[in-house]
N, C-alpha and C positions, 0 to 999 in steps of 0.2 A: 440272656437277660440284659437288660439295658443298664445295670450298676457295672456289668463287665467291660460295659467301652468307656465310662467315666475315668480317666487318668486318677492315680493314688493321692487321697489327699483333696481330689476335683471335690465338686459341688454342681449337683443338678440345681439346686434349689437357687442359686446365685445367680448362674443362666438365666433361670425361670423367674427370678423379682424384677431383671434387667428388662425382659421381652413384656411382663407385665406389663412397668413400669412407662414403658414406651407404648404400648398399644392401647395402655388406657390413658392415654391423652386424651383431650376433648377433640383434639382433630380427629382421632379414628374414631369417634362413638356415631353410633347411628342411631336415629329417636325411636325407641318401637312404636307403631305405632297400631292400636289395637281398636276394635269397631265398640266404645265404652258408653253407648246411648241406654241409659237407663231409661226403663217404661213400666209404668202402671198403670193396670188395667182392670177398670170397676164396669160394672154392667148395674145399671140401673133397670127399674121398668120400661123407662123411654128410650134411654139411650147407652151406648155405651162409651165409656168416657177414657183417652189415652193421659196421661201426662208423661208427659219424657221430660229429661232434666237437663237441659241444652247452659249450662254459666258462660255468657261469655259472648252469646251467638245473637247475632240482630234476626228479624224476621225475613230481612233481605238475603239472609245465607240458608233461609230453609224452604225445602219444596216439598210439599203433600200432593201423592196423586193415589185417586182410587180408579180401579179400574178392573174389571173382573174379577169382583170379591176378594179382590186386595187392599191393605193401605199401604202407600208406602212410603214411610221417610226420608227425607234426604238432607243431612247439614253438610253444606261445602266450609271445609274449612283453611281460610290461608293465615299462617305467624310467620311474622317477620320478626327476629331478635337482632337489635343491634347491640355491640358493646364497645366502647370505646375504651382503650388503655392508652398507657404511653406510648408509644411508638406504632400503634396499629388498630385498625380499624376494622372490627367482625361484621359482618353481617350475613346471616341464613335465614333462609324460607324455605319454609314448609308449605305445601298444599294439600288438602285430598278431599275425600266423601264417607262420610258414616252413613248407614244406609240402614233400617230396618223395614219388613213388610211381613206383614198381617193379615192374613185370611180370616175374611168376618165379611159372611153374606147376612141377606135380607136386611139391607140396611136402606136409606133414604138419601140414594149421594148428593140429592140436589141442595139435603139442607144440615152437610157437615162443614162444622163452624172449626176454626182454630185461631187462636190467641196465645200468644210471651208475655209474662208477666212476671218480673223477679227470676229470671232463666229456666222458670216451666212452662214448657209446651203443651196446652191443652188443647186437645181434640175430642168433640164432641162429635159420635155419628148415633144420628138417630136411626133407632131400627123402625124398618117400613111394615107398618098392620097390616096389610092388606095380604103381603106372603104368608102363609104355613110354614111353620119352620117344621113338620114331622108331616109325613108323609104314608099311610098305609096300602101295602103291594100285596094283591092279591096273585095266588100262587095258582099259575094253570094245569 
């Protein structure tokens, strides 16, 4: 058992505040960084309407591509933090991509619209009349 190598009198728990104490420095912290694009999705008669919840992000950092009954989102995201103290000067950057996609046929891709407004992304894909969305298979 591991209390039998602690010297009489020892403390794991003193060790263990010490290694904390140093490893949760802001130097060693690493940002998680997690895929966090909020989306709602309404289906009207016409169309079906995305909003995602992008705070923060110009239109310049987002790409919409549909493409074989896919939609798919893209926000690239770069933060730079600077912080300046007394005798030193921080600064980190972060990059990367959040990315959601969406399978949703019979739609109309020539006349899906999107707009940022107050940091929601709306996409509007209109579904195209002219496909059946149901299909009956007679059985040979």
């Amino acid at each position: 058992m591991l209390r039998d190598i602690v010297p009489m009198g020892g403390s794991l728990k003193k060790t263990d505040d010490w290694f904390d104490s140093f490893f949760n420095d802001d130097f060693f912290r690493v940002p998680v960084v997690k895929n966090d694009m909020k989306v709602d999705i309404r289906e009207t008669e016409k169309d079906y309407v995305f909003e995602v919840e992008i705070p923060g992000i110009s239109k310049e950092q987002v790409s919409i591509d549909y493409k074989n009954d896919y939609l798919t989102v893209v926000i690239t995201r770069e933060d730079e933090i600077k912080e300046e103290k007394k005798n030193y000067i921080r600064r980190e950057r972060r990059s990367g991509n959040l990315c959601r996609t969406f399978r949703i046929g019979n739609v109309n891709k020539d006349d899906i619209k999107a707009r940022i407004e107050n940091g929601l992304l709306s996409i509007h894909v209109p579904k195209d009349e002219k496909k059946e969305s149901s299909y009956r298979i007679d059985v040979e």
